[in-house]
C-alpha positions as CSV (number, residue, x, y, z in Angstrom):
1,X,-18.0,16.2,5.9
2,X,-14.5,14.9,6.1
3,X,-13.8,10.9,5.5
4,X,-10.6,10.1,6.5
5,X,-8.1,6.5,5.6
6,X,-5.0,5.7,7.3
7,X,-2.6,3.4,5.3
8,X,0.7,1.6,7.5
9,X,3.7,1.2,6.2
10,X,4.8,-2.3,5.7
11,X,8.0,-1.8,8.0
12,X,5.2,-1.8,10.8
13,X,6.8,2.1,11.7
14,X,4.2,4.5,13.0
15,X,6.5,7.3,11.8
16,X,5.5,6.4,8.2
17,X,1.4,6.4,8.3
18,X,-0.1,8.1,5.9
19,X,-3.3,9.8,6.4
20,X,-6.0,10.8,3.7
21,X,-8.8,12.9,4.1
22,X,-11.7,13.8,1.5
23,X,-13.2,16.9,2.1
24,X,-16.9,17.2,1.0
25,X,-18.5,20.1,2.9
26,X,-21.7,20.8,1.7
27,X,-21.7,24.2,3.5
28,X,-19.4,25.5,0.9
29,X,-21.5,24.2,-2.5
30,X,-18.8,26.4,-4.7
31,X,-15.7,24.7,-4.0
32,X,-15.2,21.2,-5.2
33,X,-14.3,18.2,-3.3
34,X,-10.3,18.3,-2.6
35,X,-8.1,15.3,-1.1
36,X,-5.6,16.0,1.0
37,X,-2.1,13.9,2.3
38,X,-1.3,13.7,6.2
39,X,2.4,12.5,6.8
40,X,4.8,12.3,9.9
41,X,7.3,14.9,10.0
42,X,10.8,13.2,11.2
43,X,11.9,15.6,13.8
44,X,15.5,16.1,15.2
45,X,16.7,14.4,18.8
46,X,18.5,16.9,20.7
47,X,18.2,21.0,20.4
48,X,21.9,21.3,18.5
49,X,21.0,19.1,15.8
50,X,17.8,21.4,15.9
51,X,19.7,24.6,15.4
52,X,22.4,23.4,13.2
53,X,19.3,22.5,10.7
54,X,17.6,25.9,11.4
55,X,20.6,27.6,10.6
56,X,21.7,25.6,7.3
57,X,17.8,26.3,6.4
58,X,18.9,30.0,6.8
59,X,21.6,30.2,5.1
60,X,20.1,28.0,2.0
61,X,21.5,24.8,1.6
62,X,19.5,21.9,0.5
63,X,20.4,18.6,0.4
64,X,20.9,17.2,-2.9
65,X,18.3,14.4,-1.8
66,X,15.8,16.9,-0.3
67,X,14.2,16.1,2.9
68,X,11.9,12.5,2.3
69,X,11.1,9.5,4.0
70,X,8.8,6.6,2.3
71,X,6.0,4.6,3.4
72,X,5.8,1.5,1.7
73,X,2.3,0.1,1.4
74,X,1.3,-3.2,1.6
75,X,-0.2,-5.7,-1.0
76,X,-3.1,-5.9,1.1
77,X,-3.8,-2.7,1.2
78,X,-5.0,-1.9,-2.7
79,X,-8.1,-2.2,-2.4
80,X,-8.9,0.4,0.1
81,X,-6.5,2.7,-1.4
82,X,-8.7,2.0,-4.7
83,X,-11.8,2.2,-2.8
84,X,-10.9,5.6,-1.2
85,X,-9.7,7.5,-4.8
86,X,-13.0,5.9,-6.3
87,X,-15.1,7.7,-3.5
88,X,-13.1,10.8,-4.1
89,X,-13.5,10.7,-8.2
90,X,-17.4,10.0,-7.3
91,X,-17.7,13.4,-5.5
92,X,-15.4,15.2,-7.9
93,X,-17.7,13.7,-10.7
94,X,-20.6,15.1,-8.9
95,X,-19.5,18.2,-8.5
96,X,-18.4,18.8,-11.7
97,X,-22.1,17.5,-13.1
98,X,-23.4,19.7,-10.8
99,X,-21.6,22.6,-12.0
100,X,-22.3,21.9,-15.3
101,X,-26.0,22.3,-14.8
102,X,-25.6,25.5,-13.3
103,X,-24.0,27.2,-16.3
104,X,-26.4,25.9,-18.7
């Protein structure tokens, strides 16, 4: 069972949605719940500035600021970011009780 939440960024910039899913699969009883983080990946214009980036990624440079962008969420916005890490602590809590049981 996946549940899935999609937060905006304030700037209004589909580029900077993040996307959260809660994996819950009942199928697979031993492994616990896990939460996992969708972003956007920029991507370059033209194919030059493509392979100029491939090749610095060869040769092993990295930029002293690494490679981010931000999201900035709104105000608004808490609660269902609350709501969705309560759900997720709820099935980790689960799991975990129900792991306990097992090795008693």
């Amino acid at each position: 069972m996946l549940e899935f939440e999609y937060f905006d960024c304030d700037c209004a910039s589909s580029e900077h949605t993040l996307r959260f899913l809660i994996e819950n699969d009942i199928r697979f009883e031993d492994w616990p719940p896990e939460l996992y983080t969708e972003v956007y990946l920029n991507h370059y214009e033209s194919f030059w500035k493509r392979s100029i980036a491939g090749i610095k990624y060869i040769f092993g440079y990295k930029s002293k600021y690494g490679h981010w962008d931000c999201t900035i969420l709104r105000y608004e916005q808490i609660p269902k970011f609350r709501k969705m890490l309560d759900r997720y602590e709820e099935l980790v809590k689960k799991y975990m009780i129900k792991k306990e049981k097992e090795n008693e």
